[in-house]
C-alpha positions as CSV (number, residue, x, y, z in Angstrom):
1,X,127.5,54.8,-63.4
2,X,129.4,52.9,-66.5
3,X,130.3,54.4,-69.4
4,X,129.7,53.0,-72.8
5,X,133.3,51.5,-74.3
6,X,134.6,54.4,-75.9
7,X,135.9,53.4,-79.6
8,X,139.3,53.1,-79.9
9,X,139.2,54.8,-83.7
10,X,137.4,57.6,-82.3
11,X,140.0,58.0,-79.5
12,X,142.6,57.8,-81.8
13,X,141.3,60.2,-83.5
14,X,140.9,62.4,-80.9
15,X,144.8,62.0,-80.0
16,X,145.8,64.2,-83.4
17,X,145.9,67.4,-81.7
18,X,148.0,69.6,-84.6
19,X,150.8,69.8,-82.1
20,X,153.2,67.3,-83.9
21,X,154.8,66.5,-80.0
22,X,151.6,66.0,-78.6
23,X,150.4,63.6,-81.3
24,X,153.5,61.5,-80.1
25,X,153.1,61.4,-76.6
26,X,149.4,60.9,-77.0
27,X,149.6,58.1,-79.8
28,X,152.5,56.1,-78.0
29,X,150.2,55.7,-75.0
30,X,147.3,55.1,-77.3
31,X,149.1,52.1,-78.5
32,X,151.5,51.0,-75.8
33,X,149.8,51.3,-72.8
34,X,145.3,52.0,-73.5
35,X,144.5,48.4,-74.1
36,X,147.1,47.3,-70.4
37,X,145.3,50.3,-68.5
38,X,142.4,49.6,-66.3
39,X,138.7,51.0,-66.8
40,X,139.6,53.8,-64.8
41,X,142.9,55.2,-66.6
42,X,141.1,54.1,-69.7
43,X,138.6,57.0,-68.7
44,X,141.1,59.4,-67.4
45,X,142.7,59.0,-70.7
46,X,139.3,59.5,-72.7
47,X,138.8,62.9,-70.6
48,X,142.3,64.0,-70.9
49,X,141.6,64.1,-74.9
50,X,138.4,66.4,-73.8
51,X,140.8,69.2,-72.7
52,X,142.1,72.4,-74.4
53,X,145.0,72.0,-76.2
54,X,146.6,74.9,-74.2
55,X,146.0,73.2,-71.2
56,X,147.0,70.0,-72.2
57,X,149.7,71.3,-73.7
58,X,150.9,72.7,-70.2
59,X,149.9,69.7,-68.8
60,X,152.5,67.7,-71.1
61,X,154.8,69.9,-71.3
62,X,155.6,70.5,-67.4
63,X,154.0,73.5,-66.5
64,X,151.7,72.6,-64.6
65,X,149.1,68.8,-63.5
66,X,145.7,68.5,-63.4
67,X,143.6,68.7,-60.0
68,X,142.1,66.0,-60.8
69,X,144.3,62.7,-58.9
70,X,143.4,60.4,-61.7
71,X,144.3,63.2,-65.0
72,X,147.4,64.0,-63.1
73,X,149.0,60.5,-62.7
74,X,147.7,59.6,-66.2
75,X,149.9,62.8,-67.1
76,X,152.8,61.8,-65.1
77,X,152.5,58.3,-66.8
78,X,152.4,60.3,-70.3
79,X,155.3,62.2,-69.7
80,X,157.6,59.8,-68.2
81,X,159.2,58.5,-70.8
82,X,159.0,60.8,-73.0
C-alpha cells in the first residue's frame, strides 16, 4: 500500500521535539540526508517522529534501538555522526 508524500513542512515540524539535542540530530537529517533517502527510510523517518519523546530520546541517546529493522538503522544513521 503507498503512502501519500508526507509534507516536508509538516515533518519538519514534527522534528521540534523541546529537547534542544534532539531538534539537532533530527533537523540535520531532515536536511542533509531526507531528500537522498529512499521511499522506505523516508517512511522509517516519518514514523520515527510518531514516537514518544522518552523513547526516542533513548533511542538517540544510546540506551536502547527499536525492534523494528528499518527504525533501528534509520537510528544508527541518526546517531552516527553525531
Amino acid at each position: 500500500m503507498n503512502q501519500a508524500p508526507v509534507n516536508k513542512n509538516a515533518l519538519r515540524w514534527r522534528c521540534r521535539r523541546g529537547m534542544q539535542e534532539m531538534d539537532i540530530l533530527l533537523l540535520r537529517y531532515l536536511d542533509t540526508n531526507y531528500d537522498q533517502a529512499d521511499t522506505s527510510e523516508q517512511q522509517a523517518f516519518a514514523e520515527l517522529l510518531q514516537q514518544q519523546d522518552d523513547v526516542l530520546w533513548d533511542w538517540l541517546s544510546g540506551r536502547g534501538l527499536p525492534d523494528d529493522a528499518n527504525l533501528s538503522q534509520l537510528v544508527c544513521r541518526l546517531t552516527k555522526h553525531s
